[in-house]
PDB file of N, CA, C and O in Angstrom:
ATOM      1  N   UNK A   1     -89.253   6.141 -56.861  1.00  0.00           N
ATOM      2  CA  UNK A   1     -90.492   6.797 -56.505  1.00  0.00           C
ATOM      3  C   UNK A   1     -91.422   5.824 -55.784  1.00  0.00           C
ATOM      4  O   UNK A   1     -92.013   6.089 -54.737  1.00  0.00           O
ATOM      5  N   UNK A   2     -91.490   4.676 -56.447  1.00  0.00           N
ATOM      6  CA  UNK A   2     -92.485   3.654 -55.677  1.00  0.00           C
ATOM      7  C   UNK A   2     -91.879   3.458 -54.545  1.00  0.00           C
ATOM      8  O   UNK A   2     -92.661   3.792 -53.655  1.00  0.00           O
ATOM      9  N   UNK A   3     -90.795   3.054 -54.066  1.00  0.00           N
ATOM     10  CA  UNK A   3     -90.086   2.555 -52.597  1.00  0.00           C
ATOM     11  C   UNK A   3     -90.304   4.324 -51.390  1.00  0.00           C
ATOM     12  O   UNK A   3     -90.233   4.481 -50.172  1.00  0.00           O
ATOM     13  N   UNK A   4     -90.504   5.046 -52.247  1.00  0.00           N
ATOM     14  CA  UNK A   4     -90.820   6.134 -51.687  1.00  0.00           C
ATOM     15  C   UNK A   4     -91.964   6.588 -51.211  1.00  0.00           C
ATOM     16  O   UNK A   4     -92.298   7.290 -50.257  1.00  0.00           O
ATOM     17  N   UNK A   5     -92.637   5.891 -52.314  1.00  0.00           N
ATOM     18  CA  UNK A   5     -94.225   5.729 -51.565  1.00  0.00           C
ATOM     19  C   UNK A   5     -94.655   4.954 -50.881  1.00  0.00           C
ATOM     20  O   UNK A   5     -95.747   5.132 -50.341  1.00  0.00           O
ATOM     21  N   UNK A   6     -93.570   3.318 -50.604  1.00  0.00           N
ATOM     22  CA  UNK A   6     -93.899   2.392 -50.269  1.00  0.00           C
ATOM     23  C   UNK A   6     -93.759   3.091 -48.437  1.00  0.00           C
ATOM     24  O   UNK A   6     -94.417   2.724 -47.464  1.00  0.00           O
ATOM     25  N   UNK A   7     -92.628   4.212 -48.498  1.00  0.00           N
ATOM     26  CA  UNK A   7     -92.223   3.878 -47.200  1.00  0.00           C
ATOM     27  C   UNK A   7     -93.013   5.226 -46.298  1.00  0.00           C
ATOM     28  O   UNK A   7     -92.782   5.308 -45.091  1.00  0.00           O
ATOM     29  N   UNK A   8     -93.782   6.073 -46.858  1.00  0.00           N
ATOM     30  CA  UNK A   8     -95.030   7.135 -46.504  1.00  0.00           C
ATOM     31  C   UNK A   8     -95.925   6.101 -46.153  1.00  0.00           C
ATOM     32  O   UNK A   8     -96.080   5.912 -44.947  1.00  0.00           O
ATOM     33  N   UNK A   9     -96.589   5.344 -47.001  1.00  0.00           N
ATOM     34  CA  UNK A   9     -97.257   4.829 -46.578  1.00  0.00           C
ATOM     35  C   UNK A   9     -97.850   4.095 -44.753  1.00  0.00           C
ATOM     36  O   UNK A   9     -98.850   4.154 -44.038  1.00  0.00           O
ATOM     37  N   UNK A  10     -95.664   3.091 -44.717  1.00  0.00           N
ATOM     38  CA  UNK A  10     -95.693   2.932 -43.500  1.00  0.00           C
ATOM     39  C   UNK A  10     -95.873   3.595 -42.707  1.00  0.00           C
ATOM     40  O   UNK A  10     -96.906   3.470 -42.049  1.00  0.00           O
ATOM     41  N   UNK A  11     -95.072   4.459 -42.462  1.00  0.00           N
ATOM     42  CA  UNK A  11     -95.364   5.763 -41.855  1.00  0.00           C
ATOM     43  C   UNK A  11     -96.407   6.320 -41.391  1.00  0.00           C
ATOM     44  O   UNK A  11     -96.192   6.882 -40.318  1.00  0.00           O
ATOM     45  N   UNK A  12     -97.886   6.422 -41.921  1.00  0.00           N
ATOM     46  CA  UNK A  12     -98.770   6.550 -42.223  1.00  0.00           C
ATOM     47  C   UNK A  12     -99.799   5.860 -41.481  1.00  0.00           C
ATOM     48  O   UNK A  12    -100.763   6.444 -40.987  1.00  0.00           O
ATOM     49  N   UNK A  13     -99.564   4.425 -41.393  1.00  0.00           N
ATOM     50  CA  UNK A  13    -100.259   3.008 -41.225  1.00  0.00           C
ATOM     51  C   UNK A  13    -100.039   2.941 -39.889  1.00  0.00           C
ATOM     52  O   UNK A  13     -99.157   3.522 -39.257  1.00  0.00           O
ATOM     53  N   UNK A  14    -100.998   2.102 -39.430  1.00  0.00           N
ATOM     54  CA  UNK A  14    -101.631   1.558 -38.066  1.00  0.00           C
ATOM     55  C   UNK A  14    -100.995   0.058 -38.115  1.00  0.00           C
ATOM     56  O   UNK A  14    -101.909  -0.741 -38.320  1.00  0.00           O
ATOM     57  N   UNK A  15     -99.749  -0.582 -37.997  1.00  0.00           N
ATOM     58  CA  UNK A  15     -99.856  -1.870 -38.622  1.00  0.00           C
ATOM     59  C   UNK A  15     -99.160  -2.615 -37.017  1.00  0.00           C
ATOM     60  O   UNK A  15     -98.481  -1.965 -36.222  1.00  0.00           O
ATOM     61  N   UNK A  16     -99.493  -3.903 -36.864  1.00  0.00           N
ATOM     62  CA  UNK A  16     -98.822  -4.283 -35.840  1.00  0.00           C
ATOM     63  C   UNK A  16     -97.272  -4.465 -35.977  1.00  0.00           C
ATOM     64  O   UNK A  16     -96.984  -4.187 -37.141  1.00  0.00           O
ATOM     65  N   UNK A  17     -96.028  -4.859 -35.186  1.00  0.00           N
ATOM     66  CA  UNK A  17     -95.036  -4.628 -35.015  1.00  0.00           C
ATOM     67  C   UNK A  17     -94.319  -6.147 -36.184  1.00  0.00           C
ATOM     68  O   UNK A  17     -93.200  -6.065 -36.689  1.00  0.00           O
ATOM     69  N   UNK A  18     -95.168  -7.277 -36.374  1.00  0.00           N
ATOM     70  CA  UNK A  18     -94.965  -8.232 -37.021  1.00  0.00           C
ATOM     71  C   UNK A  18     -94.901  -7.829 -38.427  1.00  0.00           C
ATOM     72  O   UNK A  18     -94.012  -7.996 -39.262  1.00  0.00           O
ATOM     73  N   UNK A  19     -96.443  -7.064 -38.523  1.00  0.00           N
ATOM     74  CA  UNK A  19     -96.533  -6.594 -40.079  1.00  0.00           C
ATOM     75  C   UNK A  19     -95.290  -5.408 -40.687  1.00  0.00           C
ATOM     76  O   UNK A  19     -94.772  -5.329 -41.801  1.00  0.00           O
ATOM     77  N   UNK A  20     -95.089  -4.559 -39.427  1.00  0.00           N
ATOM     78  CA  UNK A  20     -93.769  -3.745 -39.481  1.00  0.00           C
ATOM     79  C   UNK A  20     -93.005  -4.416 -39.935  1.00  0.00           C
ATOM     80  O   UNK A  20     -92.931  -4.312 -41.160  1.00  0.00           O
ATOM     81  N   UNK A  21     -91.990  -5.492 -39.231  1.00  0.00           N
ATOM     82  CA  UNK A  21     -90.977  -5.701 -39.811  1.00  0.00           C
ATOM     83  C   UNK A  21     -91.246  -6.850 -40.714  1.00  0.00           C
ATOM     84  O   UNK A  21     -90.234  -7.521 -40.918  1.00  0.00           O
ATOM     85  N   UNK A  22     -92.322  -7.271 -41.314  1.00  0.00           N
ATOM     86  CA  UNK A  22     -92.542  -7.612 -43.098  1.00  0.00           C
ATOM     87  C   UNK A  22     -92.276  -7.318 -44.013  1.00  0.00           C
ATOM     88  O   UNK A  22     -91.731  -7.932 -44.930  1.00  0.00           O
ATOM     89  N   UNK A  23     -92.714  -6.034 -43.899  1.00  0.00           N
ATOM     90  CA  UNK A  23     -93.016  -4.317 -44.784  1.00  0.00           C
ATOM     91  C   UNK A  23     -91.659  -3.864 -45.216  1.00  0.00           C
ATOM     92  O   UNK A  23     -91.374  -3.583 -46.380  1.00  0.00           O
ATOM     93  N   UNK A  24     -90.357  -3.784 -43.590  1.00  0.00           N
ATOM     94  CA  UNK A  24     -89.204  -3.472 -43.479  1.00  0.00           C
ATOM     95  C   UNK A  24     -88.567  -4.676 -44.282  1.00  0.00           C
ATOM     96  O   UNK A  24     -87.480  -4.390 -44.784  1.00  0.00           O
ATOM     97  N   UNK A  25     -89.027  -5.989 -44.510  1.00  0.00           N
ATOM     98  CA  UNK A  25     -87.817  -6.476 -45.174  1.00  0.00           C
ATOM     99  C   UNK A  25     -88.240  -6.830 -46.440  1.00  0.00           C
ATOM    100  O   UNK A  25     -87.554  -7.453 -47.251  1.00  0.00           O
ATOM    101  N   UNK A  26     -89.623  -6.345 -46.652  1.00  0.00           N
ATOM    102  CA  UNK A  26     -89.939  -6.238 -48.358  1.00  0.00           C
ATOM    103  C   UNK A  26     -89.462  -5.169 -49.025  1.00  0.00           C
ATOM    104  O   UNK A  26     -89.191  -5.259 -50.222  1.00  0.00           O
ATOM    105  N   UNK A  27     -89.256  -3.714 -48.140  1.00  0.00           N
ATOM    106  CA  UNK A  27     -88.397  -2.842 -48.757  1.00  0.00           C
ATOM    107  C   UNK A  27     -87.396  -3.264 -48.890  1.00  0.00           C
ATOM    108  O   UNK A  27     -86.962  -3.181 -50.039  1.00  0.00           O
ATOM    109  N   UNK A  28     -86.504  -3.919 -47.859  1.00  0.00           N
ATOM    110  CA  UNK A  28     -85.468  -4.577 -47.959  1.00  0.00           C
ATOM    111  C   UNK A  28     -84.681  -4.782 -49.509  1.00  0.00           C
ATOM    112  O   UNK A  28     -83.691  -4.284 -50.046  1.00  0.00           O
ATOM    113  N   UNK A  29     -85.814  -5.904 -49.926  1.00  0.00           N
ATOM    114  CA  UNK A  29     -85.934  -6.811 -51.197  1.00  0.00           C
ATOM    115  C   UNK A  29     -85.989  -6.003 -51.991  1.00  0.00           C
ATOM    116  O   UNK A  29     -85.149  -6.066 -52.889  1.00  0.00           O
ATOM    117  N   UNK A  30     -86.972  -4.915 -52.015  1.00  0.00           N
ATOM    118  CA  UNK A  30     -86.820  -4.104 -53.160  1.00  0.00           C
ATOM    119  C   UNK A  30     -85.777  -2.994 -53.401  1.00  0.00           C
ATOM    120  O   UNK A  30     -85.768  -2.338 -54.442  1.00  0.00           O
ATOM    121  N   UNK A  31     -84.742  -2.780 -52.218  1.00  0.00           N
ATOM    122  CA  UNK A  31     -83.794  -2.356 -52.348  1.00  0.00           C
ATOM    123  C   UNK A  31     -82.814  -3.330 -52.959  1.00  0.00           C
ATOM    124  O   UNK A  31     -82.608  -3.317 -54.173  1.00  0.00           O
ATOM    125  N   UNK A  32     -82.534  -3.719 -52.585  1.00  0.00           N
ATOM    126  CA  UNK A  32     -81.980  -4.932 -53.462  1.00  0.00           C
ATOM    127  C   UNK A  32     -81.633  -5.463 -54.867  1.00  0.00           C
ATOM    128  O   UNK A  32     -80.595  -5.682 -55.492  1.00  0.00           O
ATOM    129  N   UNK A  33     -83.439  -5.613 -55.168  1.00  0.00           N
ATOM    130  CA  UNK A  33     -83.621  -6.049 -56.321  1.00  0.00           C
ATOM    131  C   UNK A  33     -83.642  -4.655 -57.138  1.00  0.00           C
ATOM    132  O   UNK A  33     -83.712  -4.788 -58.359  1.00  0.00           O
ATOM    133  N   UNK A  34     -83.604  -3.686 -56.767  1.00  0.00           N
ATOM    134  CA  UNK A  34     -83.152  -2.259 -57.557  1.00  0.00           C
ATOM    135  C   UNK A  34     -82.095  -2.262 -58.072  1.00  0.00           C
ATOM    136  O   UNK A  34     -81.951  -2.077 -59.280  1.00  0.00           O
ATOM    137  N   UNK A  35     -80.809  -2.549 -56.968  1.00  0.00           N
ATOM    138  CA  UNK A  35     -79.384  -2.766 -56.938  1.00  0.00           C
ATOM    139  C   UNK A  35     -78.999  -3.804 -58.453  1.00  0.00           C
ATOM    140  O   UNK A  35     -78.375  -3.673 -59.506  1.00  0.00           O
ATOM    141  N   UNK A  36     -79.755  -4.770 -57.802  1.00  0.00           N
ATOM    142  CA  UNK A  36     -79.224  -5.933 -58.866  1.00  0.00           C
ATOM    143  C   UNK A  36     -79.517  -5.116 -60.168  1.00  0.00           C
ATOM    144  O   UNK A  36     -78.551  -4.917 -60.905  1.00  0.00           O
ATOM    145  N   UNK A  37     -80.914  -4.548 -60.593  1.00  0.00           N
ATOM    146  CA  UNK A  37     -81.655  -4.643 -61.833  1.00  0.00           C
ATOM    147  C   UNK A  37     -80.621  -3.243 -62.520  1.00  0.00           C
ATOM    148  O   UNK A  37     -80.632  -2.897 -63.702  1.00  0.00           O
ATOM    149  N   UNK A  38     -79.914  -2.711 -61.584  1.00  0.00           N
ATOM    150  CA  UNK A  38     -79.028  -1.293 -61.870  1.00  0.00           C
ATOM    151  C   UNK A  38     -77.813  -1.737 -62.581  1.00  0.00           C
ATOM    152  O   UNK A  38     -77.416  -1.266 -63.646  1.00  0.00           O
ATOM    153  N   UNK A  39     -77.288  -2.626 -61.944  1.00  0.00           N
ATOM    154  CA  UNK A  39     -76.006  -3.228 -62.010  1.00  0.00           C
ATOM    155  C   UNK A  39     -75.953  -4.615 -63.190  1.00  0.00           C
ATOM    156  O   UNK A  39     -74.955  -5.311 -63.374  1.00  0.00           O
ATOM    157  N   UNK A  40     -76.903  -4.733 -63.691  1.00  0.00           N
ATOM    158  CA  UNK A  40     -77.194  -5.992 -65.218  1.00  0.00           C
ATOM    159  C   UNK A  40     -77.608  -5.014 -65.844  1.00  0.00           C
ATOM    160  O   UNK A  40     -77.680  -5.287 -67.043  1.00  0.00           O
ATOM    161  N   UNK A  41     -77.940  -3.926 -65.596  1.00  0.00           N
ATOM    162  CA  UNK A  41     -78.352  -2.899 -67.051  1.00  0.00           C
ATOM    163  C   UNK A  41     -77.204  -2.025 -67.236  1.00  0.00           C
ATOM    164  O   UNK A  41     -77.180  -1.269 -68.207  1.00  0.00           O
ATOM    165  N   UNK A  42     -76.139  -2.060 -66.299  1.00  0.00           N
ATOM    166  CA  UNK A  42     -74.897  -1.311 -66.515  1.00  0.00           C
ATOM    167  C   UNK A  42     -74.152  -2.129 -67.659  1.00  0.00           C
ATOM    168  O   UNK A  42     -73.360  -1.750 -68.523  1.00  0.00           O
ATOM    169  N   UNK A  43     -74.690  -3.404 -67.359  1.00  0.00           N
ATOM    170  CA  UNK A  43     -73.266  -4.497 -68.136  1.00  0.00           C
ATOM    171  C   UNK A  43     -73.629  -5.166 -69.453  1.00  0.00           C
ATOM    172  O   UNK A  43     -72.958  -5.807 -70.261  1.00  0.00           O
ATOM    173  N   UNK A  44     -74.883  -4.817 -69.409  1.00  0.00           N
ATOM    174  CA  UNK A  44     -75.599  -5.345 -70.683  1.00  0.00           C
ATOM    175  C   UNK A  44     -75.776  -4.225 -71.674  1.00  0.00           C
ATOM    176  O   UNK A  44     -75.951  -3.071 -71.284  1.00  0.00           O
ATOM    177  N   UNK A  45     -75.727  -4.602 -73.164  1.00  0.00           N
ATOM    178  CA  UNK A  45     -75.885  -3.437 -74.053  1.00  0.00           C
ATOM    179  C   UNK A  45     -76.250  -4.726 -75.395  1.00  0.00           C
ATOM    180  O   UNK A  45     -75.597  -5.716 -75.723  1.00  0.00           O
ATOM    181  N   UNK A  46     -77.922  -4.023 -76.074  1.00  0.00           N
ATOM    182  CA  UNK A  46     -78.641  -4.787 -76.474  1.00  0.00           C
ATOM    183  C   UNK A  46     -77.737  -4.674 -77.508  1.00  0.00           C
ATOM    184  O   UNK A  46     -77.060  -3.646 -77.488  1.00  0.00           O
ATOM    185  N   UNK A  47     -77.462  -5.776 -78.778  1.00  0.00           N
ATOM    186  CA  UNK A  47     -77.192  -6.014 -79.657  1.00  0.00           C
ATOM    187  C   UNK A  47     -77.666  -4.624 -81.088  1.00  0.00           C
ATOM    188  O   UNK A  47     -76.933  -3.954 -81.814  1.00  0.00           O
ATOM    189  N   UNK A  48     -79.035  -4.683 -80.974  1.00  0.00           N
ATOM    190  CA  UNK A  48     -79.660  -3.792 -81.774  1.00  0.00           C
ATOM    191  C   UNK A  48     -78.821  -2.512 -81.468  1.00  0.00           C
ATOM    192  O   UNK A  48     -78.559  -1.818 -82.450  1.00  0.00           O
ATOM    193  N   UNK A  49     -78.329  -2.068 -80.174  1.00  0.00           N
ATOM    194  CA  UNK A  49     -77.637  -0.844 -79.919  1.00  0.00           C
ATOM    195  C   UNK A  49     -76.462  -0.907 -80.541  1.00  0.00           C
ATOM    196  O   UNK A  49     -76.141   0.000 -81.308  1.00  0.00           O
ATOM    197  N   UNK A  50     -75.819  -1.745 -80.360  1.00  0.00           N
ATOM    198  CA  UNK A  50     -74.283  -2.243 -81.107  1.00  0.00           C
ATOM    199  C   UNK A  50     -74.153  -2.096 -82.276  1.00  0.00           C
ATOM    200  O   UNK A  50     -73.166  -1.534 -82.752  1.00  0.00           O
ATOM    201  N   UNK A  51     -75.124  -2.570 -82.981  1.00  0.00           N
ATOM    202  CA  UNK A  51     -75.030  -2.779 -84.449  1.00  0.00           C
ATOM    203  C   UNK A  51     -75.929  -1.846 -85.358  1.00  0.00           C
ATOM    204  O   UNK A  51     -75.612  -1.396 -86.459  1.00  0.00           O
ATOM    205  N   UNK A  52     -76.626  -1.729 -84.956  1.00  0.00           N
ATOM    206  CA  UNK A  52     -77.713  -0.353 -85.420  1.00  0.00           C
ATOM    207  C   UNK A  52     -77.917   1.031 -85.220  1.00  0.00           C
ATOM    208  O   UNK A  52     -78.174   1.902 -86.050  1.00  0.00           O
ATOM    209  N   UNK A  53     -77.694   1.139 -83.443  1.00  0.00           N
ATOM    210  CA  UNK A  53     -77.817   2.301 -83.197  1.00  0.00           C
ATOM    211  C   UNK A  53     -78.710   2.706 -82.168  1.00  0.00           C
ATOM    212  O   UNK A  53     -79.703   1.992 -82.304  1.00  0.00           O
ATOM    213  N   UNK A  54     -78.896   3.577 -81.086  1.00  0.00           N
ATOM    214  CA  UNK A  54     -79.863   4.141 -80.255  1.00  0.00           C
ATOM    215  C   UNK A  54     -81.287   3.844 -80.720  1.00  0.00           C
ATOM    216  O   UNK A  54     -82.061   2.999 -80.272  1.00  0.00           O
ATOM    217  N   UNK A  55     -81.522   4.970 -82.005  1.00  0.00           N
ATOM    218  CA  UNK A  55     -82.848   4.622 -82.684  1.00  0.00           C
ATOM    219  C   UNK A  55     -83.913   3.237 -82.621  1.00  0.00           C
ATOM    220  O   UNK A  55     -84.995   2.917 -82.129  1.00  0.00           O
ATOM    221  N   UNK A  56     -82.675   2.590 -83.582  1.00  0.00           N
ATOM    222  CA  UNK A  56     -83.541   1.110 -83.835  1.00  0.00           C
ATOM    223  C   UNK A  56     -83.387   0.441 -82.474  1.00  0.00           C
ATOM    224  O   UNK A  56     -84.252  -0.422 -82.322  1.00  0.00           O
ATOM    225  N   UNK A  57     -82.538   0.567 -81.406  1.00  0.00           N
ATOM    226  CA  UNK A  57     -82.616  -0.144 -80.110  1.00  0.00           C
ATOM    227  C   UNK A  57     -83.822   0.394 -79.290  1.00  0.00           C
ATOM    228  O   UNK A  57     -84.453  -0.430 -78.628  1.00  0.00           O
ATOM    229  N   UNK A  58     -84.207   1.708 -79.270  1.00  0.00           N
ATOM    230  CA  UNK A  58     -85.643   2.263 -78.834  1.00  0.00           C
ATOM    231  C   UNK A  58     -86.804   1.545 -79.400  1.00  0.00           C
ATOM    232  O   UNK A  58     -87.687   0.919 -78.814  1.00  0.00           O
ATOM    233  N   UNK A  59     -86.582   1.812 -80.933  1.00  0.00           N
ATOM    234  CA  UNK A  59     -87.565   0.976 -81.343  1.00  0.00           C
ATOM    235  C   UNK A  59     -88.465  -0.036 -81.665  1.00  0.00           C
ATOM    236  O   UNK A  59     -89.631  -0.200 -82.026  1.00  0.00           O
ATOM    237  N   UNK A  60     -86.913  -0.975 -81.241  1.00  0.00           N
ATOM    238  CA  UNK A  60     -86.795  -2.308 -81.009  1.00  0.00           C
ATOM    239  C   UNK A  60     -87.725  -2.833 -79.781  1.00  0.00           C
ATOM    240  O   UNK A  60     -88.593  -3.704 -79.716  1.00  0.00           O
ATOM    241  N   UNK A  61     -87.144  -1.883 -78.789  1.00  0.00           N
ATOM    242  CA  UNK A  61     -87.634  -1.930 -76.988  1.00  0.00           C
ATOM    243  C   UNK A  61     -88.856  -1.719 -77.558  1.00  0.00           C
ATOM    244  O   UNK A  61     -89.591  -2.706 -77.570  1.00  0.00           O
ATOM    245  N   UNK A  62     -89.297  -0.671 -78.052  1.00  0.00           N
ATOM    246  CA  UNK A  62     -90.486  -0.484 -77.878  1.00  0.00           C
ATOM    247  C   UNK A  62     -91.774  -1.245 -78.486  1.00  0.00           C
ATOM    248  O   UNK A  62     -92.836  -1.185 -77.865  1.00  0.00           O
ATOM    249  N   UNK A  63     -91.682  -1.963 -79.701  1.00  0.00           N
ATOM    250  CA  UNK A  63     -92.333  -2.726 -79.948  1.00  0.00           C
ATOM    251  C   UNK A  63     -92.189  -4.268 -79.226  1.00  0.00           C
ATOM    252  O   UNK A  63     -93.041  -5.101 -79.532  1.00  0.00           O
ATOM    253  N   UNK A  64     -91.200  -4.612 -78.351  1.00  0.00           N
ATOM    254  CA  UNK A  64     -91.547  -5.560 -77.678  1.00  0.00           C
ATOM    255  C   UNK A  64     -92.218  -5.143 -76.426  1.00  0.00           C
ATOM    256  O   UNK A  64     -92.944  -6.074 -76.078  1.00  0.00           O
ATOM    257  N   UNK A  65     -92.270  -4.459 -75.853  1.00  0.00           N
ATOM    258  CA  UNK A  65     -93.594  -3.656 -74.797  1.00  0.00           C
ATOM    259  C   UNK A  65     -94.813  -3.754 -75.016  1.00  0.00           C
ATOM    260  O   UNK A  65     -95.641  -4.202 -74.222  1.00  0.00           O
ATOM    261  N   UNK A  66     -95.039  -3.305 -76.213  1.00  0.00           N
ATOM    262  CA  UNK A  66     -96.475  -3.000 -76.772  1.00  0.00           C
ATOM    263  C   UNK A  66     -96.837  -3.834 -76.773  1.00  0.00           C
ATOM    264  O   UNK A  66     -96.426  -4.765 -77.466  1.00  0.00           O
ATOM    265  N   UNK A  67     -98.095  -3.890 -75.729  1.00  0.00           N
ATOM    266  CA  UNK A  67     -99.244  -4.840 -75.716  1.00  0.00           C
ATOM    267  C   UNK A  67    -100.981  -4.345 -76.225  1.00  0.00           C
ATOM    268  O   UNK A  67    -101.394  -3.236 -76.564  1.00  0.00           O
ATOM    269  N   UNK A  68    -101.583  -5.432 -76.125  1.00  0.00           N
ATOM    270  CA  UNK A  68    -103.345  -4.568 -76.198  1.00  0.00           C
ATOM    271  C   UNK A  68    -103.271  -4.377 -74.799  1.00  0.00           C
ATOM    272  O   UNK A  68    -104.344  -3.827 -74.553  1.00  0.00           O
ATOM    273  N   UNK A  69    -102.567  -4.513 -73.577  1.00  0.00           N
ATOM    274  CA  UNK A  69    -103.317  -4.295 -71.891  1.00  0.00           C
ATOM    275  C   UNK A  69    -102.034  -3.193 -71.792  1.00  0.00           C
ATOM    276  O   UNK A  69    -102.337  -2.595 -70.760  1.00  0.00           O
ATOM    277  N   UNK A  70    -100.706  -2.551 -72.301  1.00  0.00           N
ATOM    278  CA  UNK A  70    -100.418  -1.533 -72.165  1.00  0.00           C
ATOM    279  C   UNK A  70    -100.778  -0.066 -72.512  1.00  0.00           C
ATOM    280  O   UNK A  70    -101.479   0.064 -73.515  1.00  0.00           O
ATOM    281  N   UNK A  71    -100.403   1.109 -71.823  1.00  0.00           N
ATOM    282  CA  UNK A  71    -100.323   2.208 -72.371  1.00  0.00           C
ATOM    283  C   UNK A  71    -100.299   2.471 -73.945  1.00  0.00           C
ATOM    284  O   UNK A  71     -99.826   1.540 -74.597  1.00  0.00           O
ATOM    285  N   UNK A  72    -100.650   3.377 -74.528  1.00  0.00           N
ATOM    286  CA  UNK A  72    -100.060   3.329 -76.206  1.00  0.00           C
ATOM    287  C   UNK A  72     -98.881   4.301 -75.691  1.00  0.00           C
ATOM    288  O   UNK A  72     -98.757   5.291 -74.971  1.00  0.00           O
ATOM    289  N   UNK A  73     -97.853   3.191 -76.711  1.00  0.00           N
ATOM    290  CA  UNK A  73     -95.931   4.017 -76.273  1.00  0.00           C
ATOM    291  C   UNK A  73     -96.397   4.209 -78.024  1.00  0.00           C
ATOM    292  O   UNK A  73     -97.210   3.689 -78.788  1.00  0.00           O
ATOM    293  N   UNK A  74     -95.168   5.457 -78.096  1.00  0.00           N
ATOM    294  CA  UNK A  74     -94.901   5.833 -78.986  1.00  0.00           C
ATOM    295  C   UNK A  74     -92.904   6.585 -78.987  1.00  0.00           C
ATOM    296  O   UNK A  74     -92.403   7.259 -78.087  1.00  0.00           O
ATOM    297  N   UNK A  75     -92.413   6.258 -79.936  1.00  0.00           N
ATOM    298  CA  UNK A  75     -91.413   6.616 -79.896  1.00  0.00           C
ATOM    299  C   UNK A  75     -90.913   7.524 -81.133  1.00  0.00           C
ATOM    300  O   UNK A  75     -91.022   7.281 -82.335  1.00  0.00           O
ATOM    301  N   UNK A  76     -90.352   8.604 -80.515  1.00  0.00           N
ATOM    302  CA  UNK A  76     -90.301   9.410 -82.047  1.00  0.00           C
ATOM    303  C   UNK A  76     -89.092   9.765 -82.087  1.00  0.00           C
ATOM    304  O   UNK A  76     -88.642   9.933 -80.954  1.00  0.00           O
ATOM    305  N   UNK A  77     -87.983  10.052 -83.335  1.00  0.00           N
ATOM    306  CA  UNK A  77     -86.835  10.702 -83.206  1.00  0.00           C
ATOM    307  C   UNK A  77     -86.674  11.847 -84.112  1.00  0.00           C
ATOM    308  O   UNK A  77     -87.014  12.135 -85.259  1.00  0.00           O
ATOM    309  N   UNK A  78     -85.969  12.429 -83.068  1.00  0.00           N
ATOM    310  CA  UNK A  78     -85.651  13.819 -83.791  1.00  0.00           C
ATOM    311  C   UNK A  78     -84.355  14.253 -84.014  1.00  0.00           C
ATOM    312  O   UNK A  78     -83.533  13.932 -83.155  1.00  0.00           O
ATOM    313  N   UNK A  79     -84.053  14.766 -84.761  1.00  0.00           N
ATOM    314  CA  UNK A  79     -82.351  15.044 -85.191  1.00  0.00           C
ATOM    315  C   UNK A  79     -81.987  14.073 -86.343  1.00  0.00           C
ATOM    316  O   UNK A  79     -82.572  13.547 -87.291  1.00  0.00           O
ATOM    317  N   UNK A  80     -80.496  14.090 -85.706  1.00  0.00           N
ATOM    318  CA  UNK A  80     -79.452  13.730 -87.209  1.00  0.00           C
ATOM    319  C   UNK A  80     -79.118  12.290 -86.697  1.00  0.00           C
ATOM    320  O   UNK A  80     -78.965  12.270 -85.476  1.00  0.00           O
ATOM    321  N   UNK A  81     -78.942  10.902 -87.405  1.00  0.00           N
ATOM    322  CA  UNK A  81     -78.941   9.803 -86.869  1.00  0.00           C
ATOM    323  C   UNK A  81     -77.402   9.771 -86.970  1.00  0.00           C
ATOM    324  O   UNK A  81     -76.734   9.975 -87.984  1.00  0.00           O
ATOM    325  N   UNK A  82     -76.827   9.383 -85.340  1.00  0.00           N
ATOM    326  CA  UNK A  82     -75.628   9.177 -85.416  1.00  0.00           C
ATOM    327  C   UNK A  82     -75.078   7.653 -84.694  1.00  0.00           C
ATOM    328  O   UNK A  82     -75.682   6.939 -83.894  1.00  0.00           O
ATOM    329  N   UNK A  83     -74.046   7.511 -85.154  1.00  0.00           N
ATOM    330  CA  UNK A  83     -73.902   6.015 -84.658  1.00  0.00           C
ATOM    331  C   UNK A  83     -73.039   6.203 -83.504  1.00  0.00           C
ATOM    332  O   UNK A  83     -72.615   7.255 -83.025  1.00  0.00           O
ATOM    333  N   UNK A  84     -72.813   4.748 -83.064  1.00  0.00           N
ATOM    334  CA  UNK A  84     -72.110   5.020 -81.812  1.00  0.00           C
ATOM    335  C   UNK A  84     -70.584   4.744 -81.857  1.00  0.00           C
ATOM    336  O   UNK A  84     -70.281   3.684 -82.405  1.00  0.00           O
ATOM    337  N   UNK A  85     -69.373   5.652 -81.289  1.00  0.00           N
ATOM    338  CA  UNK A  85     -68.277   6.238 -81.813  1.00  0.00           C
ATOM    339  C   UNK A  85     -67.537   4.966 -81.273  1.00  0.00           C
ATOM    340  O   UNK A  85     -67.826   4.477 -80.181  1.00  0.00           O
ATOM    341  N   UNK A  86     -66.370   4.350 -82.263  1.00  0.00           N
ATOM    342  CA  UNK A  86     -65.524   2.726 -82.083  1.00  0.00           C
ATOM    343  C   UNK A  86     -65.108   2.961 -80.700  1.00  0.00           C
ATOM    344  O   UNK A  86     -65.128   1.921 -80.041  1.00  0.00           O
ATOM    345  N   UNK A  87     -64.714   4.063 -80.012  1.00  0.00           N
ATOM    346  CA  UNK A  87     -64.084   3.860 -78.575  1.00  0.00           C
ATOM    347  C   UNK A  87     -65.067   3.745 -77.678  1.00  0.00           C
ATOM    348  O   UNK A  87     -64.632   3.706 -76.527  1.00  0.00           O
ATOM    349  N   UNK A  88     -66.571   3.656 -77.797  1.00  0.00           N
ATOM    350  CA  UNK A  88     -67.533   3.737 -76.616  1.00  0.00           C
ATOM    351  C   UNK A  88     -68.181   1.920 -76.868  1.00  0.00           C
ATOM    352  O   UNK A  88     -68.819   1.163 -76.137  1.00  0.00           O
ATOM    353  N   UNK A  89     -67.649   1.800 -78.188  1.00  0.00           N
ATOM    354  CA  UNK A  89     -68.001   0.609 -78.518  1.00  0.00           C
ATOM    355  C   UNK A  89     -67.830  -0.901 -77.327  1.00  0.00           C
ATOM    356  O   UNK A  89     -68.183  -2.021 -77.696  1.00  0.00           O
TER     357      UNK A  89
END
């Protein structure tokens, strides 16, 4: 959504042809660094998920987020707590 707004914007803008292709290779980067941040969250799986479960790995996440300068997160679960099955393991 942001790279989507990043690129209306250009669109949009009065910018000289230098600042253009700035703009073009900061999207660049942030295409990129999307890629990468997609592809280490494919391969990584937090410990707390492994051994605990979805739940406590949310919950986990979520109290390391929580700041006094963030949003108030809240995380709630609903249903039957199930673990995660030895072949997905």
């Amino acid at each position: 959504m942001f790279k989507i707004n990043l690129s209306a914007m250009k669109g949009n803008s009065i910018i000289t042809d230098e600042n253009a292709r700035a703009f073009s290779h900061a999207i660049k980067l942030l295409d990129h660094s999307i890629t990468e941040l997609r592809r280490v969250a494919h391969n990584i799986m937090p410990e707390t998920l492994v051994h605990y479960g979805l739940k406590a790995a949310f919950e986990d996440f979520v109290s390391r987020v929580r700041t006094d300068n963030t949003p108030e997160l809240d995380f709630q679960f609903f249903g039957r707590k199930a673990g995660i099955l030895l072949s997905l393991k």
